[in-house]
N, C-alpha and C positions, 0 to 999 in steps of 0.2 A: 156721683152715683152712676149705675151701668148703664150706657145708651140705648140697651137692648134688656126681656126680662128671660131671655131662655142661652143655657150654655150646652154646649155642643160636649159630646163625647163619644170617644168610641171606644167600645167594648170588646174584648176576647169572647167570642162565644160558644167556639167548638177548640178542641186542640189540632193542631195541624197534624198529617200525615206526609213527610213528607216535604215537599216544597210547599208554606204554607198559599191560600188563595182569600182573595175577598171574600170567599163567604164564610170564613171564619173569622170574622168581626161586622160589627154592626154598629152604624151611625145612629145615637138616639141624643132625645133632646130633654132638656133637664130645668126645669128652673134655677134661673142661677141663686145661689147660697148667700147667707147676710154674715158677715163677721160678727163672732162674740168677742167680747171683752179680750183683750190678747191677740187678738186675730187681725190680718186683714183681707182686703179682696185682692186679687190679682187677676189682670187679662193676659192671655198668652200671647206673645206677640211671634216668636218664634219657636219651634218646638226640635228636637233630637233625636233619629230614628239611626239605630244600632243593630250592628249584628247579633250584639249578644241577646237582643229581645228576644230574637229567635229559639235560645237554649231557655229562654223564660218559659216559653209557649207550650213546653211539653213539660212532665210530670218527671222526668227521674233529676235523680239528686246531681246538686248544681253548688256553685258558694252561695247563691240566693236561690230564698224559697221561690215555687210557680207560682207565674202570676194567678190569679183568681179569675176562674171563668164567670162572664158578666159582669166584669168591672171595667174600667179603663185601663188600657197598658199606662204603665209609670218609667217615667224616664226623664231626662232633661230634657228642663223649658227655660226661658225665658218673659219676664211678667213682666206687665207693670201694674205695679198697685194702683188699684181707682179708688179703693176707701179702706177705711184703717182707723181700727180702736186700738194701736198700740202706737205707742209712742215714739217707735223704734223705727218704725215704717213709715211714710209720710205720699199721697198722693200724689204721681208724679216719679217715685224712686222705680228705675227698673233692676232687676234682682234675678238669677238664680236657681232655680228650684229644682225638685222632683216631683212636677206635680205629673206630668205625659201628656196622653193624648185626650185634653178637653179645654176648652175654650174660656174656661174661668174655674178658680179654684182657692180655697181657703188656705193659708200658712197661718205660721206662729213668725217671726223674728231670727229662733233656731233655726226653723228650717229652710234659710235663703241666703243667700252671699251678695250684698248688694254688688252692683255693677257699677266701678271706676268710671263714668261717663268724661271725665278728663282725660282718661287716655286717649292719645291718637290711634282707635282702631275702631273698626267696624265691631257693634256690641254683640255680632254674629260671634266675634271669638271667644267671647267666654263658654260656651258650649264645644268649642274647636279647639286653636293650636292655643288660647289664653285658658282651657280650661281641662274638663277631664282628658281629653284624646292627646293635649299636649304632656298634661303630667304622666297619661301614662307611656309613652314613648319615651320622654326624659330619665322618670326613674327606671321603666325595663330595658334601658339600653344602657347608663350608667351606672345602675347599682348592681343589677346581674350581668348588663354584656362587659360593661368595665371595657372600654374600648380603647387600646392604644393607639398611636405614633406607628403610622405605615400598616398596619393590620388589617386584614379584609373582612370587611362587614356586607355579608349578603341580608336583603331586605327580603319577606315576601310580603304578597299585598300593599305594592310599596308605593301605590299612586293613590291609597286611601287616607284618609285622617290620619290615623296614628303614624305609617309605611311612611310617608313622607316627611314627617317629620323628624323621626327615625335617622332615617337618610344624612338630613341635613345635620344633626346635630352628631353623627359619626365625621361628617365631612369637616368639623370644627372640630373635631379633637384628632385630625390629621389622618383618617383612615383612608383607604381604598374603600368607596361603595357600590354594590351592584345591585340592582334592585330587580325582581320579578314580579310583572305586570299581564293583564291582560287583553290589551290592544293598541296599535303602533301609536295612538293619539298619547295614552299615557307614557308610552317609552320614549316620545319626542320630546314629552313637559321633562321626565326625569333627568334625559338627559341632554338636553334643551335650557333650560329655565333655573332645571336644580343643580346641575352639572355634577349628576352620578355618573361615574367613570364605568360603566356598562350596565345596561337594561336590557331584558331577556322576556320576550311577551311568549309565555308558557303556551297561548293558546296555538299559535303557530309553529313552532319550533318542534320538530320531528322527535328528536333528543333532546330531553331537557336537562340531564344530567354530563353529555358531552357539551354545551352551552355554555353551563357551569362551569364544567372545568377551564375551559377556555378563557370564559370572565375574569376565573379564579385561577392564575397560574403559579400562584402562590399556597393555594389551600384558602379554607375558610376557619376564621377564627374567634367571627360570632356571627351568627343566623339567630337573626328575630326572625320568630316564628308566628304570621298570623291568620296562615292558613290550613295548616295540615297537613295529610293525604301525600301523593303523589308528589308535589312540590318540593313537602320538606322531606321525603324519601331522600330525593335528589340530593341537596343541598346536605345533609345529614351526613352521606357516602363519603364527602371532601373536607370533611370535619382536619384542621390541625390540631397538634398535641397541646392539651389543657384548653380548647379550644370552651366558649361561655355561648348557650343557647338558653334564652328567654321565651318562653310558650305566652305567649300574648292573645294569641285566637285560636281559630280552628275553623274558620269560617267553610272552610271546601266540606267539613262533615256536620254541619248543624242541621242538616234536612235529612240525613240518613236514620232511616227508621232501628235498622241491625247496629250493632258496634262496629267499628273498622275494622279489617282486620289487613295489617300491612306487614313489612321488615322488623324482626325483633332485633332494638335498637342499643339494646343492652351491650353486646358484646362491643359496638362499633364506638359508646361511650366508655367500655372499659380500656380498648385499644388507644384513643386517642386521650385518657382520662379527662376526659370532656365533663362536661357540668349541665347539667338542662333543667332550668326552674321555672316553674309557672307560676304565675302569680295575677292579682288585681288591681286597680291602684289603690282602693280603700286602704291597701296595708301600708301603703305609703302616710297617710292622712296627716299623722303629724308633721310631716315634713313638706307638705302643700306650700307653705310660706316659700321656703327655699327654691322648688321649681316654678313657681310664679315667678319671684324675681330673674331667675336665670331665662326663662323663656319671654319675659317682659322685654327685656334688654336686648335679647336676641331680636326679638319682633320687630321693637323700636330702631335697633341700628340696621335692619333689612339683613341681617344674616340666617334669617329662618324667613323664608316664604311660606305660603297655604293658600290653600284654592278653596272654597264652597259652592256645593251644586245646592243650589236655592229654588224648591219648589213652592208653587204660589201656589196658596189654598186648603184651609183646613181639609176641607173631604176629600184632596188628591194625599193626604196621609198614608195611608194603605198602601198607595201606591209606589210614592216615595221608598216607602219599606221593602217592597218587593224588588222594587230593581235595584239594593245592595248585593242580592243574589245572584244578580244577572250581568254586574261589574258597569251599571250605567254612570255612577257615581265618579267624577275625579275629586279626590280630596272628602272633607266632611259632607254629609248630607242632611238640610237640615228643609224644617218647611216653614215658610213663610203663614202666618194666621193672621195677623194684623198690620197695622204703623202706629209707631208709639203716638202720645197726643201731641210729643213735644220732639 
């Protein structure tokens, strides 16, 4: 049973304007929930703060609906069942979910992916490079960058969860990688640690597009795109012919209240008959099995690294979210709420 009789949650309560702030969410307290028949309980032990929450938070059309004002944000967690009417689930299993930001919460079976506690990794990665942020790197960089043998792959946001992973997984299928970052700490790990063949921290860099070309003496012939704006301006101009762009984020514009309004990019994709597709990984979903395996194997043999900035403490949540904005994050950003029992 719960050791505690109240569950934590925090709620959306105004829509942001803007860069969003604390006082558009609110800490309240809930009695925790009993499982029906089918159901169990789960504790969070660790929780999943994303940029894309932030395209949740406001009202215009998105691929998922806005979140609900005075509810809890939803996103990946991390549980462990502590009681359980289903048969499926057993006290003790940790698991998966979409429950977000609250400190206990009811599932069905469907709704959780148990967690291989046999593998040799920290259970942190099934939220990370074992989970969505690795699948969606794997499939928008193999299935739309489709990356060959000597090709240059420019990364942005490449010292984040997905960017780094990215990276790596161009650098095994024999590409040139460059990644763009935003402070010399991450350009050292990149090209330190990951051994990307040039890193370019945007914030410093007078010209970001003569940088580029210099990284890139060859041209670019795929740009994942997970930031936007000014960056992927850059990166865009150096495009080679039939060259594969992946829209994966947009993180530089998720606080701007207007539309963007930047270089119409049309011409520059009909010049170089370039290809630019966005996507989610949900479209990927049946094919989950297959990037699992491939990123398992990778993990296990030490040819994919990942980093996790680990904040301790459910009510430093908030916070955790807000400096995605502000690039304090290396790698996934994930917050600490509990220690499992076991």
């Amino acid at each position: 049973m719960p050791e505690t009789t109240k569950s934590k949650q925090i709620l959306l309560v105004s829509r942001p304007k803007g860069i969003p702030t604390t006082d558009n969410f609110q800490l309240v307290e809930q009695p925790i929930p009993t499982p029906a028949e089918g159901e169990a309980l789960i504790r969070t032990i660790y929780l999943s703060v994303d940029p894309y929450m932030r395209g949740r938070m406001s009202e215009r059309k998105s691929y998922v609906p806005p979140y609900n004002l005075n509810e809890p944000i939803f996103g990946g967690a991390i549980g462990e069942v502590i009681e359980s009417k289903t048969t499926e689930l057993q006290p003790g299993d940790l698991v998966v979910a979409t429950t977000g930001w609250q400190t206990h919460a009811l599932v069905t079976p469907k709704q959780v992916r148990k967690i291989d506690q046999s593998f040799e990794a920290p259970i942190t990665t099934a939220l990370g490079v074992l989970g969505m942020t690795g699948l969606t790197a794997y499939f928008g960089l193999l299935d739309i960058g489709q990356p060959k043998p000597n090709e240059t792959v420019v990364v942005s946001g490449a010292a984040g969860a997905v960017g780094m992973v990215v990276g790596q997984i161009a650098k095994l299928k024999g590409c040139r990688v460059v990644g763009i970052a935003g402070s010399d700490n991450k350009i050292n790990y990149l090209q330190n640690d990951l051994k990307f063949d040039a890193a370019i921290n945007y914030k410093t860099t007078p010209d970001l597009q003569k940088a580029l070309q210099a990284a890139c003496p060859s041209g670019i012939d795929v740009y994942f795109d997970n930031v936007g704006g000014e960056i992927s301006d850059a990166a865009l101009s150096l495009l080679n012919f039939q060259a594969r762009i992946p829209v994966c984020g947009q993180i530089s514009l998720y606080n701007q209240e207007e539309p963007d309004v930047g270089p119409r990019i049309q011409s520059q994709l009909l010049i170089s008959s370039a290809m630019m597709k966005g996507f989610i990984v949900g479209n990927y979903a049946e094919r989950f099995p297959e990037g699992m395996a491939e990123l398992s194997r990778w993990v296990k043999e030490g040819s994919i690294k990942y980093q996790e900035n680990i904040v301790e403490g459910f009510e430093n949540t908030v916070q955790a979210f807000l400096g995605l904005f502000i690039g304090e994050n290396l790698g996934k950003q994930l917050v600490k709420v509990a220690e499992p029992t076991k």
